[in-house]
Every structure is written in structure tokens, then in C-alpha cells.
Backbone bond lengths (Angstrom), bond angles and torsions (degrees), N, CA, C in turn:
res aa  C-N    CA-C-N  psi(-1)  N-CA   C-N-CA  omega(-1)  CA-C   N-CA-C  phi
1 X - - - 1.464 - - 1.521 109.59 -
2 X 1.427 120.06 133.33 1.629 117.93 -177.40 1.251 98.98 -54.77
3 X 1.131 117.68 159.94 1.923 132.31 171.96 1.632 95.30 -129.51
4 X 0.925 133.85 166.90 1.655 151.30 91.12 1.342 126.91 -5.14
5 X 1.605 136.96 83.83 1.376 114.94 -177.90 1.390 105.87 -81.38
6 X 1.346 101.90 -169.69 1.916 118.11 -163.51 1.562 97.17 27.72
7 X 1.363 134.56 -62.49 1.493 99.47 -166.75 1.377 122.43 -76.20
8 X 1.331 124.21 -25.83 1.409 133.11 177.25 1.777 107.09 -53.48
9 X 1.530 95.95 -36.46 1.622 111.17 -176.11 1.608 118.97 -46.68
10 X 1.758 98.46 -26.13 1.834 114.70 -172.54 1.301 96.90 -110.07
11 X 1.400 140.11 9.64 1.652 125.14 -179.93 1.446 103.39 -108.98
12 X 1.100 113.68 -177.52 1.759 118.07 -159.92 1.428 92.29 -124.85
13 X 1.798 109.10 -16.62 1.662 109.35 -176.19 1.381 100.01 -139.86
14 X 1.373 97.56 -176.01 1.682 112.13 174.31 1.856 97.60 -72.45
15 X 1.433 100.13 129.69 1.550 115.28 153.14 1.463 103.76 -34.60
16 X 1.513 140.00 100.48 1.714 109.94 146.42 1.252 145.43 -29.37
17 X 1.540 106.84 113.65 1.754 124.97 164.02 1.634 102.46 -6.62
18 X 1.540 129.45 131.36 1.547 131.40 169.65 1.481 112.33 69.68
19 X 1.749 124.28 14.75 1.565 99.89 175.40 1.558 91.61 -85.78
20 X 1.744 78.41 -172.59 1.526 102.84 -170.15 1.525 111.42 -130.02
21 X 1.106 128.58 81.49 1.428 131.11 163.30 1.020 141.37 -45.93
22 X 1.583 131.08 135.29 1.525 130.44 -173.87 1.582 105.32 -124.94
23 X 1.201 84.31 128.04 2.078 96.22 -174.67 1.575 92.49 -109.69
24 X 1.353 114.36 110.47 1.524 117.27 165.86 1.460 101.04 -96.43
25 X 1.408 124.79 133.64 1.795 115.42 -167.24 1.855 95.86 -143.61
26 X 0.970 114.98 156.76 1.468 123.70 175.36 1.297 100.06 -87.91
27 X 1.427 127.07 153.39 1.205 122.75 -176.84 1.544 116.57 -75.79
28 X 1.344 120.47 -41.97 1.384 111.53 177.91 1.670 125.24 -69.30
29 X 1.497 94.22 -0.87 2.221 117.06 -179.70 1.592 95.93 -43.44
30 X 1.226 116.01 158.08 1.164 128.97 135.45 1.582 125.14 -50.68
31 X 1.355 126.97 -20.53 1.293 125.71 168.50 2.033 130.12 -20.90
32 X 1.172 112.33 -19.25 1.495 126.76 -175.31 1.884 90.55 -85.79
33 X 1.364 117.08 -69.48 0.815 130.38 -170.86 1.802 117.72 -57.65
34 X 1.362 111.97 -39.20 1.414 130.14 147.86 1.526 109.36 -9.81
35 X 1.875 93.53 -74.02 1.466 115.57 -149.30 1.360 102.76 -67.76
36 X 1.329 122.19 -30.64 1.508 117.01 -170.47 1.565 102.65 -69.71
37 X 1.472 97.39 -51.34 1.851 98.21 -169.66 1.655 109.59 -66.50
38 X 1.125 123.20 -12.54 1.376 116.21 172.57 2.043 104.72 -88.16
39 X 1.046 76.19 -4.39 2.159 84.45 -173.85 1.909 96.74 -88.08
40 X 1.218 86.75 -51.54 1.687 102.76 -178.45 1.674 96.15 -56.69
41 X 1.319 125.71 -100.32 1.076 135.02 171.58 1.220 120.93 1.28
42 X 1.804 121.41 -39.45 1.927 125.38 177.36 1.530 96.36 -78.75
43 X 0.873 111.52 -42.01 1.508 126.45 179.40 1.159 112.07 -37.55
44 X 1.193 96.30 -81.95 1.788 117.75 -174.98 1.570 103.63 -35.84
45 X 1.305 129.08 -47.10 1.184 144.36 -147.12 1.561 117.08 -113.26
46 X 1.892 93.36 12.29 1.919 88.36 162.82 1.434 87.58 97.01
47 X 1.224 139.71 -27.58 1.988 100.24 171.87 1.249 115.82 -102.47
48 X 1.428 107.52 -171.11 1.298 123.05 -155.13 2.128 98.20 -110.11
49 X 1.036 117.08 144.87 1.573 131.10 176.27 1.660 122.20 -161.91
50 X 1.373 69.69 134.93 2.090 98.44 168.30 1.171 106.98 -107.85
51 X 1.582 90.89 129.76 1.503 101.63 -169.11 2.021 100.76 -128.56
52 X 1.614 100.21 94.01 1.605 103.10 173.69 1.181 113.98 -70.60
53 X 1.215 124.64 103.73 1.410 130.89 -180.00 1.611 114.00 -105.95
54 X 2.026 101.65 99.95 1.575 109.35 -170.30 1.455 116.90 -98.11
55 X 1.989 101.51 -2.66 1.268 99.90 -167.42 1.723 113.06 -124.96
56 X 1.393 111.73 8.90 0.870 104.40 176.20 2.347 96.04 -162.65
57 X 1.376 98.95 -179.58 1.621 96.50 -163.14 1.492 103.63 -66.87
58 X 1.321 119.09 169.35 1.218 123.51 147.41 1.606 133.92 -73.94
59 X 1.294 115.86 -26.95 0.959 131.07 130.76 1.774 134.72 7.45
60 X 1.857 65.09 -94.61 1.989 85.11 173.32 1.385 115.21 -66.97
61 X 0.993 114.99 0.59 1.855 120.91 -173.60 1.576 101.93 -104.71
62 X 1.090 115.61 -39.89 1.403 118.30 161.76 1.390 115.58 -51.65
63 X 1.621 126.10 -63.39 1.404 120.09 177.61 1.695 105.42 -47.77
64 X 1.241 113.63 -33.24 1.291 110.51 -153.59 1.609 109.37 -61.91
65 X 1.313 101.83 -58.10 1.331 118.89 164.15 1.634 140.25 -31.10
66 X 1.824 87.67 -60.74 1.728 94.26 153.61 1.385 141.79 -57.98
67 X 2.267 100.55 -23.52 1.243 93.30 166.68 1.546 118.38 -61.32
68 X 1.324 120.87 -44.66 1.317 143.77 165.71 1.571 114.37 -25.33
69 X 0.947 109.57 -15.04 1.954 122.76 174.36 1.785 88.47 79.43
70 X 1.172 143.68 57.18 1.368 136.06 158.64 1.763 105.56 -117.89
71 X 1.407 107.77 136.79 1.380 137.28 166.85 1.381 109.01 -56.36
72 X 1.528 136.22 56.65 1.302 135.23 162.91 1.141 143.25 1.12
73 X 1.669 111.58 -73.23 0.898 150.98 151.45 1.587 117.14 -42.50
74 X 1.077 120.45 -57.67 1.227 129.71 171.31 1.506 107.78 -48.06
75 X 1.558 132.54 -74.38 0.744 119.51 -153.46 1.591 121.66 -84.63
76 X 1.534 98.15 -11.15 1.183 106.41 -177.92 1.659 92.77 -74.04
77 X 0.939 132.20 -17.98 1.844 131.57 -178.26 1.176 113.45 -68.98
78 X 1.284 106.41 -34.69 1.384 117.10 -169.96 1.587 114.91 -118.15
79 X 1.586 118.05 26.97 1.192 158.95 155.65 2.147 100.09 51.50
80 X 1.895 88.78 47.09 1.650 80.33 174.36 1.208 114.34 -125.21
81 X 2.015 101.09 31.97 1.423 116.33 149.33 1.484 91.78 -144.04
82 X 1.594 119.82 162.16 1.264 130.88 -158.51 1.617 96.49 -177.66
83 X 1.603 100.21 89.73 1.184 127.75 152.83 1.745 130.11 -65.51
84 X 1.367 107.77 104.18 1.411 128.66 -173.94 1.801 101.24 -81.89
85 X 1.191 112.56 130.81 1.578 120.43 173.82 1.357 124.66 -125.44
86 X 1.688 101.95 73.15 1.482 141.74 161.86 1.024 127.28 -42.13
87 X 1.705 111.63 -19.37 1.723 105.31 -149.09 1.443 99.01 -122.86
88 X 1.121 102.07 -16.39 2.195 112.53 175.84 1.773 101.46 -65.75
89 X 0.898 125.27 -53.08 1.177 117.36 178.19 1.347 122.13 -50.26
90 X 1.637 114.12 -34.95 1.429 118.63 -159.10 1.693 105.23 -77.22
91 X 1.676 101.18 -19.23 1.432 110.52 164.64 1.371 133.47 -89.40
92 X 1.593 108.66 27.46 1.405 119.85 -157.00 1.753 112.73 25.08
93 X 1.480 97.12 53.69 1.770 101.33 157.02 1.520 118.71 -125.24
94 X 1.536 98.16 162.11 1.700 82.39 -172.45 1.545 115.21 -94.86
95 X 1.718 118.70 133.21 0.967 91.63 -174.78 1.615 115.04 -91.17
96 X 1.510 100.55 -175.34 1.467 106.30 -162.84 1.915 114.95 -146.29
97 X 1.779 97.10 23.09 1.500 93.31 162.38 1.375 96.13 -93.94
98 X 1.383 92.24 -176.23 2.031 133.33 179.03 1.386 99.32 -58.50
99 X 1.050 121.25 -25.83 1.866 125.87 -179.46 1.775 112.86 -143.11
100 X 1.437 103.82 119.64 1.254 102.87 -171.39 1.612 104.97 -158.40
101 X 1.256 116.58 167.81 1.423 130.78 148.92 1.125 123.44 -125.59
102 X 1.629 110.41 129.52 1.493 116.33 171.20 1.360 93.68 -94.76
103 X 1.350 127.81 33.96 1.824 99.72 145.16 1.474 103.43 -175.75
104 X 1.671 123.73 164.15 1.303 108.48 -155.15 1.763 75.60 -137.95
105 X 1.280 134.87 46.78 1.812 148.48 136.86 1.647 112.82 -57.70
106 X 1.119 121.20 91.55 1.322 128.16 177.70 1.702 95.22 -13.71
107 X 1.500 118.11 -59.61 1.260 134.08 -156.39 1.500 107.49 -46.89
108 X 1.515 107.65 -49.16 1.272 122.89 -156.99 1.888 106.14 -94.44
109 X 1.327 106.00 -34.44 1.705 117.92 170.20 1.581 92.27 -62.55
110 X 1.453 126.99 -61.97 1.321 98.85 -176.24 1.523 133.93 -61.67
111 X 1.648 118.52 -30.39 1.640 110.61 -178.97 2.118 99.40 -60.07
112 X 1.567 100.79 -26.78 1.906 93.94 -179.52 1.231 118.71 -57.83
113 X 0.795 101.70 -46.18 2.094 120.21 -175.94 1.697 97.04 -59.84
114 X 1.018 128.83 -69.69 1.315 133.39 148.94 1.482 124.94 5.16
115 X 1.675 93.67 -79.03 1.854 108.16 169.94 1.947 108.32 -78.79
116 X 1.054 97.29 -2.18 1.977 83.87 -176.95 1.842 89.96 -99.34
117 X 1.590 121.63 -22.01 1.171 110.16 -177.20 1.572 125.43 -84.60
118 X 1.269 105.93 17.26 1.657 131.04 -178.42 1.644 96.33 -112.78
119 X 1.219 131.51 -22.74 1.277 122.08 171.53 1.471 135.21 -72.61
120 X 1.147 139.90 94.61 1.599 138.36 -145.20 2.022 90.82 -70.90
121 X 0.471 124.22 -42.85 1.368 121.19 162.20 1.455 121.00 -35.45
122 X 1.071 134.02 -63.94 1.841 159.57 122.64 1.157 113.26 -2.77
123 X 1.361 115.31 -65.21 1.482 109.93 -167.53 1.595 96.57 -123.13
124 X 1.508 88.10 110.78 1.668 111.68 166.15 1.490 113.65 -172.34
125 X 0.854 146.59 166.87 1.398 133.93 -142.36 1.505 89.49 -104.09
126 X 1.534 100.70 161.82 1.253 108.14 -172.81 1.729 95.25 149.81
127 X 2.263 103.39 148.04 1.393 92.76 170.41 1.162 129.38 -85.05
128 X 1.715 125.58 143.21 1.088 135.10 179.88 2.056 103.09 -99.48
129 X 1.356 102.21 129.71 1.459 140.99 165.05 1.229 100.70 -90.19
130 X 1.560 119.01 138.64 1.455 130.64 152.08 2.266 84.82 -148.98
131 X 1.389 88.03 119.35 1.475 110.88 177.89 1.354 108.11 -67.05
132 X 1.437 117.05 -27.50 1.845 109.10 -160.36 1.131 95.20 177.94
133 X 1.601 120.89 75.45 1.704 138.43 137.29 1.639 104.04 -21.50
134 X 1.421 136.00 -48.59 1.148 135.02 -117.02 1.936 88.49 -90.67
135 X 1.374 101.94 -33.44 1.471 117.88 173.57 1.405 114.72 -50.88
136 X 1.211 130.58 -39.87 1.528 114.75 161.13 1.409 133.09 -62.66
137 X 1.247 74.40 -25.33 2.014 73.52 161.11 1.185 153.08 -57.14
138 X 1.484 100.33 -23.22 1.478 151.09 164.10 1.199 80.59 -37.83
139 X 1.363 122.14 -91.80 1.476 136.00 -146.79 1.701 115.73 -93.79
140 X 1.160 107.26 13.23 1.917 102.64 170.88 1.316 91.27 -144.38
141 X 1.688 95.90 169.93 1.282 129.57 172.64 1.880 100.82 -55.34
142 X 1.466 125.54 154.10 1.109 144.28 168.49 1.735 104.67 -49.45
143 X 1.167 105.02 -74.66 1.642 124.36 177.65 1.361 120.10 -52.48
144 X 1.394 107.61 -51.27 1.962 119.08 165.97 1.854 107.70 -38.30
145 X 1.610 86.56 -61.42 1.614 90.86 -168.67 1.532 127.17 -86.00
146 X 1.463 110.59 -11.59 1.390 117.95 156.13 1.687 98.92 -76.08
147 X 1.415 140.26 -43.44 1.345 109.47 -178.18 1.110 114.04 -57.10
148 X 1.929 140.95 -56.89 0.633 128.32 -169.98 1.346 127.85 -61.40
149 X 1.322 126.15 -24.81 1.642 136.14 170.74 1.785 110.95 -54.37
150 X 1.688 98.03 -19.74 1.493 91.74 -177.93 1.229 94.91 -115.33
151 X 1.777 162.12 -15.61 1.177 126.44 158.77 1.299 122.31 -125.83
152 X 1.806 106.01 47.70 0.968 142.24 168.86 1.750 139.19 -120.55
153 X 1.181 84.37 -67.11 1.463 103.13 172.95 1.789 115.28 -64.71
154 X 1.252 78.37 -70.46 1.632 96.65 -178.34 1.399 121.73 -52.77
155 X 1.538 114.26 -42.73 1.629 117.66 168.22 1.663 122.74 -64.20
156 X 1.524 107.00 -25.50 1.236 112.11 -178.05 1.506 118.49 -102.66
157 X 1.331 106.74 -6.73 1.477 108.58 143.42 1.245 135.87 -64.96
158 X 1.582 117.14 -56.51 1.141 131.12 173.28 1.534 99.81 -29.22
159 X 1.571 122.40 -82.45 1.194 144.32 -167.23 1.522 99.49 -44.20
160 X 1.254 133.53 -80.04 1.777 115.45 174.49 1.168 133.72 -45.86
161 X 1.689 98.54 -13.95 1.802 99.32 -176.47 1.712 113.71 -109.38
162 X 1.710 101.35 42.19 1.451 114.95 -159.47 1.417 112.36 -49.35
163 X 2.221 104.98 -63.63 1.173 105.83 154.75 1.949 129.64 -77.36
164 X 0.896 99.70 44.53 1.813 86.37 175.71 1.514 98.54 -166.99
165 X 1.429 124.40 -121.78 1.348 130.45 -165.27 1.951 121.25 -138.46
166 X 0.718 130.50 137.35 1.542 118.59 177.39 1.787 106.99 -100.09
167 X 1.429 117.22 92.85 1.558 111.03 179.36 1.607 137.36 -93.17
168 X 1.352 127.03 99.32 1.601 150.17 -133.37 1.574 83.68 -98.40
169 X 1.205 137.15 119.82 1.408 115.99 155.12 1.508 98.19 -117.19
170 X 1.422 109.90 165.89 1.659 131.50 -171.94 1.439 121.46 -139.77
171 X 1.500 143.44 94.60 1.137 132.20 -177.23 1.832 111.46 -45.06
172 X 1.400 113.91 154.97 1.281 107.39 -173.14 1.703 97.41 -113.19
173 X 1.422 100.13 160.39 1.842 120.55 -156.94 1.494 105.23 47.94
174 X 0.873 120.77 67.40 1.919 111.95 155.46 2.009 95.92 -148.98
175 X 1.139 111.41 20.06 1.533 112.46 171.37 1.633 98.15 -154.29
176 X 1.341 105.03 158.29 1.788 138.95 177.28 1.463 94.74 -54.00
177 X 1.263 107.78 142.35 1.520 132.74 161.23 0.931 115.90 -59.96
178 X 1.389 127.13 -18.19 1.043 126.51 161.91 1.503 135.75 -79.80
179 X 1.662 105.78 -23.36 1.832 112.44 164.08 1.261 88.19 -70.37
180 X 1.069 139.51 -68.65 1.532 122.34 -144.07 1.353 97.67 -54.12
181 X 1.393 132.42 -62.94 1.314 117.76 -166.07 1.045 129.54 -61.00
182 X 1.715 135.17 -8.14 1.236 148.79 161.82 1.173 108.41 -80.34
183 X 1.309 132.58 -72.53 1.354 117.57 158.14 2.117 133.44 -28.68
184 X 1.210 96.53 -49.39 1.854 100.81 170.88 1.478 92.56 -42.27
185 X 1.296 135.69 -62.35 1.310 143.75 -97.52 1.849 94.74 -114.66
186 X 1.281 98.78 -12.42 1.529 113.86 179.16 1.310 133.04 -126.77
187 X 1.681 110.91 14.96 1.249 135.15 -171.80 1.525 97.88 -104.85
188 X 1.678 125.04 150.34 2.027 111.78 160.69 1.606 82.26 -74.20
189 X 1.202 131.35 -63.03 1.434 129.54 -158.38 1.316 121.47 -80.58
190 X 1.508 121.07 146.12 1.468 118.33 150.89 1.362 108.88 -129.06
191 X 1.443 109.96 119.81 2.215 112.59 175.57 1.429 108.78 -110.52
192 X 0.910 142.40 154.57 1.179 140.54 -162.48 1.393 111.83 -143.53
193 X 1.117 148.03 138.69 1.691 154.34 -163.23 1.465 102.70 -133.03
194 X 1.048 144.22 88.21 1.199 160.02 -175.35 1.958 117.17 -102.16
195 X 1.794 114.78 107.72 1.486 125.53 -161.67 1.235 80.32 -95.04
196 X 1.849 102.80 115.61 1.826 117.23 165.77 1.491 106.43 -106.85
197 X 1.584 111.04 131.72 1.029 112.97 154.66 1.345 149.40 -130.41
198 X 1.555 93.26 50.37 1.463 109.63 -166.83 1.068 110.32 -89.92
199 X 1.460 138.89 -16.67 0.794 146.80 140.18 1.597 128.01 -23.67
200 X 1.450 117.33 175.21 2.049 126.54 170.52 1.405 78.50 -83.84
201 X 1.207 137.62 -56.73 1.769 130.62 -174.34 1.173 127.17 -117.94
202 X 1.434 103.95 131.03 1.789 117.36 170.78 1.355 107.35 -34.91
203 X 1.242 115.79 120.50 1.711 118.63 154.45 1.446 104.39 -149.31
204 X 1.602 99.51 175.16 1.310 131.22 -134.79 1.864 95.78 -129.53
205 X 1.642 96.09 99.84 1.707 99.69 -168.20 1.876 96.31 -99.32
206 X 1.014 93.25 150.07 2.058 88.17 179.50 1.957 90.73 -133.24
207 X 0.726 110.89 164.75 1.822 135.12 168.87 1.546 110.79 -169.21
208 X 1.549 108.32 166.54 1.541 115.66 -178.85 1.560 94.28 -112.68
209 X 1.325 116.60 108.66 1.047 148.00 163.58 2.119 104.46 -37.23
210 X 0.951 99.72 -54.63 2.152 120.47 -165.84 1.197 124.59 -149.16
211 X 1.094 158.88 146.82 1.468 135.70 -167.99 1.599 96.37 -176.17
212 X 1.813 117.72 83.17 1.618 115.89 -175.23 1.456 101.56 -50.51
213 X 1.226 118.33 158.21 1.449 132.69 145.94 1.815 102.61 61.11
214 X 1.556 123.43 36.74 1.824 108.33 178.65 1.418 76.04 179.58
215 X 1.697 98.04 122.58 1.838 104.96 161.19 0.971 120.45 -52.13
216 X 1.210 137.85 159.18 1.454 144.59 172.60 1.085 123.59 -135.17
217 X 1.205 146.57 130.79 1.969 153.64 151.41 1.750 77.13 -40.52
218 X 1.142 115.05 147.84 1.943 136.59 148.51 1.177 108.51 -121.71
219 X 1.262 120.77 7.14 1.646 114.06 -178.13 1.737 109.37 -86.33
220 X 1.503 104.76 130.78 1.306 109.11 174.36 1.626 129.26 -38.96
221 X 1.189 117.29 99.42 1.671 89.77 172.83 1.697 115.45 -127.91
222 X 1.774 106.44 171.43 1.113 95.37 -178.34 1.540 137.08 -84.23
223 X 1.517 121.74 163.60 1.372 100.05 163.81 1.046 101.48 -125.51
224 X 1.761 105.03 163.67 1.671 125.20 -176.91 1.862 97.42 -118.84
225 X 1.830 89.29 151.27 1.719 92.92 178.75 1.554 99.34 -119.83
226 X 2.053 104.27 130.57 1.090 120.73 -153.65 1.858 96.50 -73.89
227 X 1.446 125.47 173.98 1.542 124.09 144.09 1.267 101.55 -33.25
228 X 1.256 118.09 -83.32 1.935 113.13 -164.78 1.761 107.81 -63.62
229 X 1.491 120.09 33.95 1.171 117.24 170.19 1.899 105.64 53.82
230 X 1.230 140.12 9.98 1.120 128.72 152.26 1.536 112.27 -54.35
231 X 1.305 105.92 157.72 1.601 116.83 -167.64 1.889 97.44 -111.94
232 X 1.387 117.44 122.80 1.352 108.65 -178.59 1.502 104.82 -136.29
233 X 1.490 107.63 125.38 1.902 115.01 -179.78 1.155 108.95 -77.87
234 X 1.125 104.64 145.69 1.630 130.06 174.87 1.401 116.77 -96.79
235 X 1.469 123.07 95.77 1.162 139.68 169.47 1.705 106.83 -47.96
């Protein structure tokens, strides 16, 4: 049965069918690297995932994966991975996969979501990844794009992530105290990726911040990054 890695790793149960998770991560975290091995990991294990990737290529998520021993190609053929190309735009380029946005305007992300949710391909359950929410921010109003994250984002996650999870991550300090707390406040989850360096070496501490409806460990722990760049917690 697919699991959740690293966070499933701190619950006592299965995450509930349709939540919605919030990854608050420091920018220098392992959190990027996180996202793939928890992408890899549903994969590996029989489900299906969309993976919006706003902060880095699609591309590189592909190698990433294959290091991971997964059939790419394959599954993307047989559409039980579905690579989103978020991040061409942010470079004023055009993108040019099977799934994309030419624009990151609350206005215009919502009529897409719209037309990708008429696609039987699109809409079928399965977990949805978005690497770096924090990137639309770039380009809208504070208020615009927190509304739409809440009767947008968030509802249409829920709904694809019936059986599994919908996972939102957000770099932390580059938005108002005030998104975060509207956002916390509308997530089942909050995980957090926290870059310590009090240590002789930089590492990369994660805990579950909240977790509706499934016990949770909240105790900080560490993670290590494998040869094949898999991400593995330290109990």
C-alpha cells in the first residue's frame, strides 16, 4: 500500500484519505530533496502523483527519480506520474511539457485548474506535490493569492488527494505573519524542515508541527542524504 515517507515515518497511523499538508522549510533544508523521495517512495509503492514543480526544472526531477531506481518514462506514459512545469514561466520561458503554466496570476492559474480538472487523466486521485507555493507570490497581491490558496488550491487538493495526501510547501520569512497564520489555520498538517547549524555540520532537522485526525512523534529529528540523494530520518 503507498505510504507517505519521512512523514508517515512520525505517525502511529495512516495520514487520512484528502488531507492537506503544509511543509514550512528553510531555504537552505533539505526540503527539495525531501519532495522527490516522498514522490519516489508513492511511486514505488503503486500510487499515482503530480508533482508541481515551481522551484526547480522538470527535468531535474526526472533525473532525480531515475536515480531513485524508477521507470520515468514509463510511468509518465501511463500517466501515474504527471510532471507540472511551473518553473519555465518564472524565467519568462515558454514552457513546453504535456502539463504546464504559462502564468503564475492567481486569475489565470485558476481558469487552468479549471481546464486540467475536465481532463480524465488530471483528475483522479493521486498525491499532489507543489515544491514552492511561496513562488506565486512573486507575482500577486498577498490577499489575491492567499484567497485563492484557500478556495482554490486547497479544495482542489483535497479532492485529488482523496486516497493519499495533497503536499503545499512554503519557504519560511519571505511572506507576512499574517499568510502564515491563515494558511497554518487551513491546512490538517503542518511539517516543518528546519537548516541547524549549531552543530561542526549543517543539517536538516524535520518534525510534524499538527497532524488532524493521526498521532504524531513532534519531536525534532534528523535527516541524512543517501548516495542516490534519497532523504532518510533518523529515528
Amino acid at each position: 500500500m503507498p505510504r507517505i515517507a519521512l512523514i508517515e515515518d512520525l505517525t502511529d497511523e495512516s495520514v487520512p484519505g484528502g488531507s492537506n499538508l503544509m511543509i514550512e522549510y528553510d531555504a537552505p533544508s533539505l526540503w527539495y530533496d525531501a519532495s522527490i523521495t516522498i514522490a519516489g517512495n508513492w511511486l514505488r509503492t503503486g500510487g499515482d502523483c503530480a508533482y508541481f514543480a515551481m522551484a526547480q526544472t522538470v527535468e531535474q526531477i526526472r533525473v532525480r527519480l531515475r536515480r531513485l531506481g524508477l521507470d520515468v518514462d514509463s510511468l509518465e506514459r501511463h500517466d501515474k506520474l504527471r510532471l507540472f512545469d511551473c518553473y519555465s514561466i518564472t524565467l519568462g520561458q515558454k514552457p513546453n511539457e504535456k502539463w504546464s503554466l504559462d502564468s503564475l496570476k492567481v486569475g489565470d492559474v485558476s481558469i487552468q485548474i479549471s481546464k486540467w480538472m475536465k481532463d480524465p487523466a488530471f483528475d483522479k486521485p493521486g498525491m499532489g506535490i507543489n515544491d514552492d507555493l511561496s513562488t506565486m507570490g512573486r507575482f500577486n497581491d498577498e490577499k489575491n493569492w492567499v484567497e485563492f490558496l484557500l478556495t482554490r488550491n486547497i479544495p482542489a487538493g483535497r479532492k485529488l488527494s482523496a486516497g493519499s495526501a495533497g503536499i503545499d510547501a512554503y519557504v519560511n520569512g519571505v511572506h507576512s505573519d499574517w499568510v502564515y497564520k491563515r494558511l497554518e489555520a487551513s491546512y490538517d498538517g503542518i511539517v516543518d524542515f528546519k537548516f541547524d547549524e549549531s552543530g561542526d555540520e549543517p543539517t536538516t532537522l524535520m518534525r510534524i508541527r499538527r497532524m488532524r485526525n493521526a498521532r504524531f512523534d513532534g519531536r525534532w529529528h534528523q535527516l541524512k542524504l543517501a548516495e542516490n540523494f534519497e532523504v532518510i530520518l533518523e529515528k
